[in-house]
N, C-alpha and C positions, 0 to 999 in steps of 0.2 A: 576525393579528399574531403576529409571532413570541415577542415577548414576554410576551404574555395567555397561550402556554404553559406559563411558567416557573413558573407557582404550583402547589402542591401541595395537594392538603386535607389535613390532619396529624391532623383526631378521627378515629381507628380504633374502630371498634364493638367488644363484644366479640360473640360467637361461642355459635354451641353445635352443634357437627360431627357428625354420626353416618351412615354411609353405608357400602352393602357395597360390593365391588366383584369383578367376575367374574373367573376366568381369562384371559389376554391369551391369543388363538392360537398353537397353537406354529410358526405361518407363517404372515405377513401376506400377506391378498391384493391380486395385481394386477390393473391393470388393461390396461397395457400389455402387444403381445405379444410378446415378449422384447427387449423395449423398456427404457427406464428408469422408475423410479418414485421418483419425489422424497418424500422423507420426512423429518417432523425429531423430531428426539430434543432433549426439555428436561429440562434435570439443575436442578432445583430445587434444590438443595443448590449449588448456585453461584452462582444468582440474587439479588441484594443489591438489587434493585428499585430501580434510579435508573432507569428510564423510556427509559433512551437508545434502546430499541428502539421504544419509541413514537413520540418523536418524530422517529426516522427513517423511523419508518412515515410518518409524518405528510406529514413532508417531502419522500419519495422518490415519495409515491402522491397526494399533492397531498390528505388527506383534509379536509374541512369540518370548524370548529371542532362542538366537543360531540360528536364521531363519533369509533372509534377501529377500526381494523383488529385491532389487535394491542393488547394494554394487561396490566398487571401488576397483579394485584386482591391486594389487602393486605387481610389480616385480624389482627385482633388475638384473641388465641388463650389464654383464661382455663384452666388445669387445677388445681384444689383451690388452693394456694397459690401459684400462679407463674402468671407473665402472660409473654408471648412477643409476637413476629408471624412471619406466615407468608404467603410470597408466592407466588403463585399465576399462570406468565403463561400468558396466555388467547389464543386464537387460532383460525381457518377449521380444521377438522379433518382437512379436505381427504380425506373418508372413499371406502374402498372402495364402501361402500351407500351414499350420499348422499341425506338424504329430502329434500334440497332440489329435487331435480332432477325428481323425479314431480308433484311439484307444479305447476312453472312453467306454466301454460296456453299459454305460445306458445315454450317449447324454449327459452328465452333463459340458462338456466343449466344448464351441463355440464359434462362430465370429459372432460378432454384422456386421451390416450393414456396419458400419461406419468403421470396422477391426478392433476394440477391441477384443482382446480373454478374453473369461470371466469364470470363473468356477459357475457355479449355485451349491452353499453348501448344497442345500434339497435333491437335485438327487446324489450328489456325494458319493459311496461307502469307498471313500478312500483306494482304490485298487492298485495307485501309477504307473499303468501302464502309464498315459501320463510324470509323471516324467523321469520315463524310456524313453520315446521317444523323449524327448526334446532335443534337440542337443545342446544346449545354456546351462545347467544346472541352467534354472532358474523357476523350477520348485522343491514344495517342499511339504511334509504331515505334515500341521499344527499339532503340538504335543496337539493344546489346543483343538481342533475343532475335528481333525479326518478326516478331508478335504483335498483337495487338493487345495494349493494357490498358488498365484503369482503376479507379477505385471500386474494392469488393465490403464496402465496411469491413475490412479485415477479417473477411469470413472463417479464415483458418484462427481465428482469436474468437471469434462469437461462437463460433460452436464449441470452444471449450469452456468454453461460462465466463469469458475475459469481453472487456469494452475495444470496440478500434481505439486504436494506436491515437488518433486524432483527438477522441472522445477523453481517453485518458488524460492528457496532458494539457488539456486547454485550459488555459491560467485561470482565464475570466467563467469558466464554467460555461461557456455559450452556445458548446455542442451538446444535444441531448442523446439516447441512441436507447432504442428500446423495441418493444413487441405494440404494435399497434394494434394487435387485436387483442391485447390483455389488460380492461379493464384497470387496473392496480397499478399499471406501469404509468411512467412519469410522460411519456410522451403520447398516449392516452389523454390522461387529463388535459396536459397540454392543449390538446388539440381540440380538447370539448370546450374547456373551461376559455379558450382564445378566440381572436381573429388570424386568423393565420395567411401566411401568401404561400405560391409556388410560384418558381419561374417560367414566365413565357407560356403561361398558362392557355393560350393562344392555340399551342402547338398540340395539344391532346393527348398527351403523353401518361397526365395525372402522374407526377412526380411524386418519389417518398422522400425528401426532402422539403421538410417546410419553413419556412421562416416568420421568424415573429419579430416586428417593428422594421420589416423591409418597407424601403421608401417605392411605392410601387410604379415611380420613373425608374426605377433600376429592375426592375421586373422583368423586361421584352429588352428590346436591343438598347443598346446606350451608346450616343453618339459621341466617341471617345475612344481616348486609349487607356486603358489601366495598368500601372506601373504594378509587375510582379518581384518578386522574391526571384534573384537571377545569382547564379554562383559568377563570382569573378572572374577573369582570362588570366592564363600562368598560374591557378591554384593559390592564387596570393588572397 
């Protein structure tokens, strides 16, 4: 129901952040061969966390309640006298190394040309093992399907010349979404013209997901719990 969306949970935990984070490469790699490579850049610092991008995940990817592709993890952020929040959106990393992919016992999860990771739903066992190896936790076993899902940057949207669902509708403008190997594109420049983070950079994955004005305590693990976007009980 679309309404059992509308609820928010509002007790924000506090927090206690401490995490390094490594050098970003001075060139992202691809996968494609001089091909395109879809990449998105999030500027946290314009992110104002109204969810719109969730629930156009929701609604554009048809996701199961309790399940979320894309979601914006809020944390409440205590330093000595002053109390904050900081939002955090989370998403498929859609990485060069992907340890999703070694895992799948029957090939049912891979990288497009273009570095889309996709899950094929006819091969998938729903075994859960690439859930398990995702470092990002943004991987999940559709409860309707029996599948393994996740976010595809709305591939069935990018290939017809359309933005993800997420990308479209974000208020604050904070999602970027583009060809990282096309010079001319916005997430290009982006990326020359910046400092840029990836998460967990640690892990070796080289994420296409970058972010720009990430606090880089929130980078690798964060000692806490992040209050998500939860539909309500009874559809109320």
């Amino acid at each position: 129901m679309i309404e059992s969306r509308r609820s928010f949970l509002r007790a924000l935990p506090a927090v206690t952040i401490g995490a390094a984070i490594a050098p970003l490469p001075s060139k992202a790699a691809t996968k494609g061969e001089g091909g395109q490579r879809w990449a998105m850049v999030v500027d946290v610092r314009k992110c104002i966390g109204c969810q719109a991008c969730t629930v156009s995940c929701i609604m554009e990817n048809a996701v199961p309640e309790n399940s979320f592709r894309t979601v914006v993890s809020t944390y409440e952020v205590k330093e000595e006298n002053r109390c904050g929040t900081y939002m955090l959106p989370r998403l498929c990393n859609h990485c060069a190394n992907p340890p999703c992919i070694p895992v799948c016992p029957v090939g049912a999860t891979f990288q497009r040309k273009d570095g889309v990771v996709v899950v094929d739903g006819d091969r998938c066992v729903g075994c859960a093992y690439c859930v398990q190896a995702c470092p990002y936790d943004a991987r999940f076993i559709n409860h309707e399907t029996g599948k393994a899902d996740k976010c595809t940057f709305c591939a069935h949207r990018v290939d017809e010349g359309l933005l993800p669902a997420c990308v479209e509708t974000c208020v604050g403008g904070a999602r970027i979404f583009g060809d990282l190997n096309d010079p001319e594109s916005m997430v290009h420049q982006l990326l020359t013209e910046n400092k840029v983070k990836v998460l967990k950079p640690e892990q070796g994955t080289q994420p296409h997901v970058f972010y720009l004005g990430l606090d880089t305590r929130f980078a690798g693990h964060v000692e806490g719990e992040a209050t998500l976007w939860q539909p309500s009980k009874h559809g109320k």
